[in-house]
C-alpha positions in Angstrom: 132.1 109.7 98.3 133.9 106.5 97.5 132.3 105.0 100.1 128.5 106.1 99.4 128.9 104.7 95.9 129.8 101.1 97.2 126.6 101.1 99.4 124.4 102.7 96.5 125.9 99.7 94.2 125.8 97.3 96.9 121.9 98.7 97.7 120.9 98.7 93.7 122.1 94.9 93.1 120.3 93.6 96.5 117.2 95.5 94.6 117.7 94.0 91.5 118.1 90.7 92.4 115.0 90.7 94.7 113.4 91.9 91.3 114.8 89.0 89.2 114.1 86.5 91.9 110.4 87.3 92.3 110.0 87.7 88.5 110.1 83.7 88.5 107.0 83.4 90.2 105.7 86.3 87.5 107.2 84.5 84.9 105.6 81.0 86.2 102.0 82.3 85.5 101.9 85.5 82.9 101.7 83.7 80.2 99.0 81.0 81.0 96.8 82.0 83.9 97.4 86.1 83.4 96.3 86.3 80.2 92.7 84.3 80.8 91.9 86.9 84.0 89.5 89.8 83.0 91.3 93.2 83.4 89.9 96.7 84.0 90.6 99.2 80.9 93.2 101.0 82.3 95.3 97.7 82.4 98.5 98.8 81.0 100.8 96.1 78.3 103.3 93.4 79.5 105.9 95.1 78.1 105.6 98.1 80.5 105.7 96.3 83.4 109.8 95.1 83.2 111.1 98.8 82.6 109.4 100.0 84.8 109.8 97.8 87.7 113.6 97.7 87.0 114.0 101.6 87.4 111.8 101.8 90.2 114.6 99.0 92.0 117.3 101.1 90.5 115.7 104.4 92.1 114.9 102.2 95.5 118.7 101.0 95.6 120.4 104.7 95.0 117.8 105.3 98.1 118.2 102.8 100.4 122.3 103.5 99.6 122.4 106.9 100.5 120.5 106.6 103.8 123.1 103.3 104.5 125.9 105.7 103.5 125.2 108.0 106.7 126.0 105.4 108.9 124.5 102.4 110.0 125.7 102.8 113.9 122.9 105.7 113.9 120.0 104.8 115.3 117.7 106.3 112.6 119.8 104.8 110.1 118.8 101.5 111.3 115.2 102.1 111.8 114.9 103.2 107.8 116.9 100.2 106.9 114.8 97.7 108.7 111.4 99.4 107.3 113.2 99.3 103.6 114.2 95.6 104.3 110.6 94.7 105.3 108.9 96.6 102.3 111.2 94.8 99.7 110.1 91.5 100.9 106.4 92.3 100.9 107.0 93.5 97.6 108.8 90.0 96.8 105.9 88.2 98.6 103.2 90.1 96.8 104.8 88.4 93.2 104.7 85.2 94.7 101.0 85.2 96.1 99.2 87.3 93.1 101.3 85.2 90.4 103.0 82.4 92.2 99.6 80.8 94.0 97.0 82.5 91.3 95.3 84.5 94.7 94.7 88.1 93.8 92.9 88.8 97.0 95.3 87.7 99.4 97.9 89.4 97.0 95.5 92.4 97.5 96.0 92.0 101.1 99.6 91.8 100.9 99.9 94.9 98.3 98.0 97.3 101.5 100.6 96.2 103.7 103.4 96.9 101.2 101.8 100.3 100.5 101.9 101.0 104.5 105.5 100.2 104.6 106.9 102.3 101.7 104.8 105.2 103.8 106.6 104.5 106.8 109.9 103.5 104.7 109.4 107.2 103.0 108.8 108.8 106.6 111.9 107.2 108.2 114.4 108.0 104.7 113.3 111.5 105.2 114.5 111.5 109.0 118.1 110.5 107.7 117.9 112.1 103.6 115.0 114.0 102.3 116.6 113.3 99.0 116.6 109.4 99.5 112.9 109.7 100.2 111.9 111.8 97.6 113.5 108.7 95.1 110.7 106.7 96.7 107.6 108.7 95.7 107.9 107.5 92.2 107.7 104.0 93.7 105.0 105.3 96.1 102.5 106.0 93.3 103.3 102.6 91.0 102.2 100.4 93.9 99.0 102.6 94.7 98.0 102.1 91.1 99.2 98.3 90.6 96.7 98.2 94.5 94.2 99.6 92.2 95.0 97.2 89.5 95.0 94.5 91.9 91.5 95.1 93.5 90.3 95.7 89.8 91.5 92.1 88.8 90.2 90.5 91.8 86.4 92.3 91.8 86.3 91.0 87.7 87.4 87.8 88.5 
């Protein structure tokens, strides 16, 4: 047990600080170039946007801890880990392009690959926990609707 809390700690920080690092590139154009871009109705606040994202890392940390606590010799231990690794840094990388280079298209493009790995992310947690990919669904449906959001603000603008 002792050991399955240090990897879900160790799992939750490495979340959070991907979080906090790609929140400079949100933070570089939010206030500025953000607020000027037409958005659909459904748009939701600012506000919303930093709880949310920080328990959907929180969630995305206990998860990735819990499949690293089973052992990372195992093969399908691994194979989750590396699909978790590569969907946190499309999700970092999708920050950068949509707010850090102003491109909501090529963000949209990044946001369908991100979606495609939390699919296979979800598929290869539930080979090792089905209860560290069921913490991923929530996660699952925010970045289909911010890939909704996204195509939204690039058709309008």
């Amino acid at each position: 047990m002792k050991k399955r809390l240090t990897y879900i700690t160790i799992a939750v920080l490495i979340c959070l600080l991907i979080g906090f690092l790609s929140s400079f590139a949100t933070q570089s154009s939010v206030n500025d170039w953000y607020v000027g871009l037409i958005k659909p109705s459904f748009n939701p606040p600012n506000w919303v946007f930093a709880p949310v994202w920080t328990t959907l890392y929180i969630m995305m940390g206990i998860a990735a801890g819990i499949v690293w606590s089973k052992g990372f010799h195992h093969i399908w231990v691994k194979t989750a880990l590396y699909h978790f690794g590569f969907q946190l840094l499309f999700n970092a990388l999708w920050s950068i392009v949509f707010f850090g280079l102003k491109n909501p298209f090529w963000a949209f493009l990044v946001i369908l690959v991100l979606l495609t790995l939390i699919m296979l992310t979800i598929k290869w947690f539930r080979v090792v926990s089905k209860a560290a990919s069921y913490l991923l669904i929530p996660y699952l449906l925010w970045v289909c609707f911010a890939t909704l959001l996204n195509y939204k603000i690039w058709e309008l603008n």
